[in-house]
N, C-alpha and C positions, 0 to 999 in steps of 0.2 A: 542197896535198894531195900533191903530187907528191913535198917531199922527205918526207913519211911516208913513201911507199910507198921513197922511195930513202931511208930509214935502216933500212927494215925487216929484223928479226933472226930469223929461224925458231925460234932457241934459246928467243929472247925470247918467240916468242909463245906455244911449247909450253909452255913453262915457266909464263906467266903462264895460260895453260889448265889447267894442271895444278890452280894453285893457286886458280884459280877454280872448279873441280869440288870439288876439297880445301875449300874455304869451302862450297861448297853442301853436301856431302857433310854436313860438320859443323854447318852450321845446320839441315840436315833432322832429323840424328840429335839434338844437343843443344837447339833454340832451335825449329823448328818446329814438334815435336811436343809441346811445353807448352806451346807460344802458342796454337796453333792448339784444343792440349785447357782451354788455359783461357778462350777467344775461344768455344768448343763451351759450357762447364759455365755461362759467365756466362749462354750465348744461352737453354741450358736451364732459368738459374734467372730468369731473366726472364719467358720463358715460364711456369714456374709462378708466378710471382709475376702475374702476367697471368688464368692462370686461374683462381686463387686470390681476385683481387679481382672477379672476373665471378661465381665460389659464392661468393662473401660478400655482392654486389651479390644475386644471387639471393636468398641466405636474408635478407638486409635486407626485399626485397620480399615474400618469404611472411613472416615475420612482422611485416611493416607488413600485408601483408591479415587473417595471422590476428589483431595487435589490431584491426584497425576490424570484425571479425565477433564477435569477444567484446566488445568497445566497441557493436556494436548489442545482441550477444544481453543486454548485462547492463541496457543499457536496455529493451528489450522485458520483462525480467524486472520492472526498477523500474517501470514504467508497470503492467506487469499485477497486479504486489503494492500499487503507488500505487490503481487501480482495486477491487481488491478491500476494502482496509481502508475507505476511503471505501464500496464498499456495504455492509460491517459497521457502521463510524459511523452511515447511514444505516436499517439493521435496526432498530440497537439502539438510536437516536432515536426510530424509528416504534414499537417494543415497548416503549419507557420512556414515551412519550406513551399508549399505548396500554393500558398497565399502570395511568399516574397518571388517566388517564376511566374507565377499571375502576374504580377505587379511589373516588375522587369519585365516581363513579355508588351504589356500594356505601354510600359513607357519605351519601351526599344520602337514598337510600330507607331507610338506619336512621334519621335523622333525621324521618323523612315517619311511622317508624312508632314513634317515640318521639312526636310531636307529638300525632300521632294516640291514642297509647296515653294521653298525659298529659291528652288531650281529653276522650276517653273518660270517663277517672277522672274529670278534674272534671265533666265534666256529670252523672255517676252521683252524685258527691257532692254536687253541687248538687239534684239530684233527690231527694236523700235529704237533703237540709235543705232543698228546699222541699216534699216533703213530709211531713216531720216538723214542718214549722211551721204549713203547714196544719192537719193534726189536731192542732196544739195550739190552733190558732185557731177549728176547729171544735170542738172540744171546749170552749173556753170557749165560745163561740157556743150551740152547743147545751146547755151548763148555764146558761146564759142564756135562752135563748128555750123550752127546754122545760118551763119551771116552771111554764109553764101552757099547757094542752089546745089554743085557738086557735092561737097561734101555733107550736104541732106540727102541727098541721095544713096551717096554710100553708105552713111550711118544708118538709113531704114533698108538697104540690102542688108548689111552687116546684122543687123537687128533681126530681121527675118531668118536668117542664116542660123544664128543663136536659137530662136526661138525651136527652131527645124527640132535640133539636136537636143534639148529639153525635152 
């Protein structure tokens, strides 16, 4: 260390003073006010790039909640519209069953009064040929049996008699 100091030059050291101010001088004005403003804009777009994917992280999360709340509300919609048609299915099963007993009911009592009406007739027609075959059979009876006096007689006891017990 010693002969440092015994070569030392005063000229030498101003000088290289000089020229080390002169270098600072020039990297402040030329080289560190771009470094430093491009070291500044990167740190700033990082930063936005930063904040930027935290509101993007954000709106990812609101509209991941608002589909799973339209993903319930559209099933609460389908269950409620699921629920409804099934109790229309069900109405209009119970009113189509309920129409087809009406109808059956409807056609069993016109049938009950067609039987009944075709009943009617026939026994009225049978009553009018059985007794149209009666007075034909009394009437030959009685041109038979009236030809003579006794046994008109006995035929209007006999008659009388019937009649009693009737």
């Amino acid at each position: 260390m010693e002969e440092l100091f015994g070569q030392f030059s005063l000229g030498l050291f101003i000088m290289q003073t000089i020229l080390f101010l002169a270098l600072v001088f020039l990297l402040k004005k030329f080289a560190w006010k771009p470094i430093l403003d491009a070291v500044n804009e990167r740190e700033e777009g990082i930063k936005n790039a930063l904040q930027s994917a935290e509101n993007a992280k954000k709106e990812m999360q609101n509209l991941k909640s608002d589909n799973e709340k339209l993903l319930a509300d559209a099933r609460s919609e389908r269950d409620a519209m699921m629920k409804e048609a099934r109790e229309i299915k069900d109405k209009m099963i119970n009113d189509a069953k309920a129409e087809a007993q009406a109808q059956g009911q409807k056609l069993i009592d016109q049938a009950k009064a067609a039987i009944t009406s075709e009943k009617n007739a026939a026994m009225a027609d049978l009553k009018n040929q059985v007794s149209s075959l009666s007075l034909e059979i009394a009437e030959k009876l009685l041109k038979a049996e009236l030809s003579n006096k006794d046994s008109q007689t006995k035929l209007v006891e006999k008659m009388l008699d019937d009649a009693k017990l009737n």
